[in-house]
N, C-alpha and C positions, 0 to 999 in steps of 0.2 A: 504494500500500500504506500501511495506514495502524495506530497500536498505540493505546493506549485506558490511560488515566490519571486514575482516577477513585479519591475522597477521601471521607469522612463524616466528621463530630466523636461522639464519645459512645462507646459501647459496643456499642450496639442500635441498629444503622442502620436495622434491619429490625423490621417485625411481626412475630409467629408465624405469623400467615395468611401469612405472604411468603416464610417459608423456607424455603430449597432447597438447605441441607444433610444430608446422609444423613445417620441415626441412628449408625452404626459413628465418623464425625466426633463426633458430640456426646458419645459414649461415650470417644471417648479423651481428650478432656479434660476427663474429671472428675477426674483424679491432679492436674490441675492448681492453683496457690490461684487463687483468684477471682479476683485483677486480671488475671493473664495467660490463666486460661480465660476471661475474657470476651473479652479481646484478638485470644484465639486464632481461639475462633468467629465474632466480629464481621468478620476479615480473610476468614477463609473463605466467611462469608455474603456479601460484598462481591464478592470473585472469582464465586461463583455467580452474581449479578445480573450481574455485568458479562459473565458468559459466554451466561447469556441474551439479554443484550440486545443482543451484537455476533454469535452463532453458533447463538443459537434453540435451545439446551442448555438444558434446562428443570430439571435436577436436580444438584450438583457432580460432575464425573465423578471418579474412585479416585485420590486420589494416595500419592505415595511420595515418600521423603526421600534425599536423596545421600546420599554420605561426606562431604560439607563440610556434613552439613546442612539443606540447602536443598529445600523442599518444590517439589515439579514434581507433573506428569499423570503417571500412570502408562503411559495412551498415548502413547507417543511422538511420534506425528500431530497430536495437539493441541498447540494454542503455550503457548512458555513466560511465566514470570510470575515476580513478585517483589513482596514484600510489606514494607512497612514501619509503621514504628508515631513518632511523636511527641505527643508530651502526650496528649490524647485521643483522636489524631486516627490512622483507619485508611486507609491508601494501596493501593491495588492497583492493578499495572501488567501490561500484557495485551499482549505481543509481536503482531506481523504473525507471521501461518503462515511458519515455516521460521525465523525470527529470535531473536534470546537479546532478556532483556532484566534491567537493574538498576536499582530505587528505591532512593535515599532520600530522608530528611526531616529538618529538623530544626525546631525553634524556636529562631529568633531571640533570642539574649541570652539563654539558656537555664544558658549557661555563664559559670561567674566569668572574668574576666579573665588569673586566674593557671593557668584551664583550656585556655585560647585561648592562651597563650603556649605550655604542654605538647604542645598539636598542631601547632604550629610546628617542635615543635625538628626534627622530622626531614625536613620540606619541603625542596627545590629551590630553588635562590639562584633560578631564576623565578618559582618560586609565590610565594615572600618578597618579591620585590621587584614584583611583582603586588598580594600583599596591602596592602605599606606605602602605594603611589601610590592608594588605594582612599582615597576620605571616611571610611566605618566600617568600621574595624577589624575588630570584632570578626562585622560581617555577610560581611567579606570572606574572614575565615578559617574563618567555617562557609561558605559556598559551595564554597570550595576542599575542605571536609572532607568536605560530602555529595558534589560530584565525584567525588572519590576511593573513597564508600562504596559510591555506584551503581556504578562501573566494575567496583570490587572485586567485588562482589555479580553482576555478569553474566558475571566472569571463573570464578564458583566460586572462588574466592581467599580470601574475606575479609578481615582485616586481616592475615594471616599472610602476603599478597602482596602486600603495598605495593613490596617492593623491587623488582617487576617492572615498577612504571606510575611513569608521570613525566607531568604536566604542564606546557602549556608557555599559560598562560593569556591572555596578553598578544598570542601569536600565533596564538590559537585551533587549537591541538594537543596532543597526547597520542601518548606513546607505551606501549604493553605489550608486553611479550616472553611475552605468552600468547596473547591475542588480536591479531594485527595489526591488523585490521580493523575500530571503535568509532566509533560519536558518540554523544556526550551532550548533553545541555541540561539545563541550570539556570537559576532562576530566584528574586528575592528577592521578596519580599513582603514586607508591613508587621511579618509575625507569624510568618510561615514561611520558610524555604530548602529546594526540593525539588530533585531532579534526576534525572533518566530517561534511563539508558544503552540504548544498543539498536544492533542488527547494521546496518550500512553503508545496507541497501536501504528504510531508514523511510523514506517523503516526508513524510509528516504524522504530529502524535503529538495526538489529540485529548484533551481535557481535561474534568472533569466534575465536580460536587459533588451530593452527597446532600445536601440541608435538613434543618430539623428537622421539615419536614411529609411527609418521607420520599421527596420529588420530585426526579426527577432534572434539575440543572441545567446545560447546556452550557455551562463558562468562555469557550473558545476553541481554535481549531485552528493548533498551531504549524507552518508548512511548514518542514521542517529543513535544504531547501537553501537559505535563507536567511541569512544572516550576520548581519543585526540584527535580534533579532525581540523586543528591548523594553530597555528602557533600564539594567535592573538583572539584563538575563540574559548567562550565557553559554552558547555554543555550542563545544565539540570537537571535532575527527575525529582520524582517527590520521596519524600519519607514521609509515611502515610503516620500520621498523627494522633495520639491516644486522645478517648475521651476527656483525660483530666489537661492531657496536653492541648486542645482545643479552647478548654473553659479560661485558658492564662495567656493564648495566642492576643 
């Protein structure tokens, strides 16, 4: 089983000839201002390619918003997704059938120094003493931060449930008192930090980039039961959490 993780830079990943968002889509975000309706449609036009190209879905199917938010299929049969956005750049992440999943992204050095200490304060003497044994700082506590945004983000959570997840980086675990059951991977790059949370049964999370010539590029396929799978990533699963261990998360 395998989930699909695929990226473009810009706004307009897509042609008008290429678009496979239904009109009622394009019509709700004209309330929108123009950075985030482009944002908006560029993410959705992205999910539509990538559901063609993994499911033979040739048009976006109906979606619907949670109470946390979060855009899903209106079918419930179709897998879920999660969208994220940094600098120009639009993420879409496409679960295995039956599976959750959570992006995100950030860029790298994006944030001042005195920002990077703010999302500290409320980390775990692990994640902290993770971050500090790190060469860069400041790469180490965005990894840690997108971590925790993916996880959030597939718990339906968002940051309003942070108190429920702990990280335990060093020993490559996590715990949540929503989800038992999580792995994640992260990943640093020169310019970016992404990370892709998803349900237990991922073997592989394949990877993608749109160009500027609008071509689809295969990065690489990360097999998740793997423990190293590159020099500046990490990998999570959970450690399923006792009752008493729950009541004190």
């Amino acid at each position: 089983m395998a989930s699909h993780f695929v990226r473009c830079m810009g706004n307009s990943p897509l042609s008008s000839e290429q678009l496979r968002v239904p009109q009622d889509v394009i019509n709700s975000a004209e309330r929108f201002p123009d950075k985030r309706r482009s944002r908006f449609l560029a993410a959705r036009e992205l999910l539509a390619q990538l559901m063609l190209r993994v499911y033979g879905i040739r048009e976006l199917p109906p979606l619907v918003t949670t109470s946390s938010g979060r855009p899903c299929f209106a079918d419930p049969n179709l897998p879920d997704f999660s969208i994220a956005y940094a600098g120009n750049m639009v993420g879409v992440l496409l679960a295995e059938e039956g599976g959750r999943a959570g992006l995100d992204m950030e860029i790298v050095r994006a944030h001042s120094r005195q920002t990077q200490d703010t999302l500290t304060q409320d980390l775990s003497s692990g994640e902290k003493a993770w971050i500090n044994a790190q060469q860069d700082f400041m790469e180490a506590v965005t990894q840690i931060w997108t971590l925790r945004q993916s996880i959030l983000k597939l718990t339906g959570e968002s940051e309003n449930g942070a108190g429920s997840l702990q990280l335990h980086p060093a020993a490559g675990r996590l715990r949540s008192s929503v989800f038992p059951d999580i792995q994640a991977v992260c990943d640093a790059e020169p310019m970016l930090v992404w990370s892709c949370a998803l349900s237990p049964g991922t073997e592989r999370l394949c990877l993608w980039e749109i160009d500027a010539q609008q071509q689809w590029q295969p990065l690489r396929n990360v097999e998740m039961s793997k423990p190293n799978i590159g020099p500046r990533s990490l990998r999570l699963t959970s450690l399923t959490p006792t009752p008493q261990e729950i009541g004190h998360l």
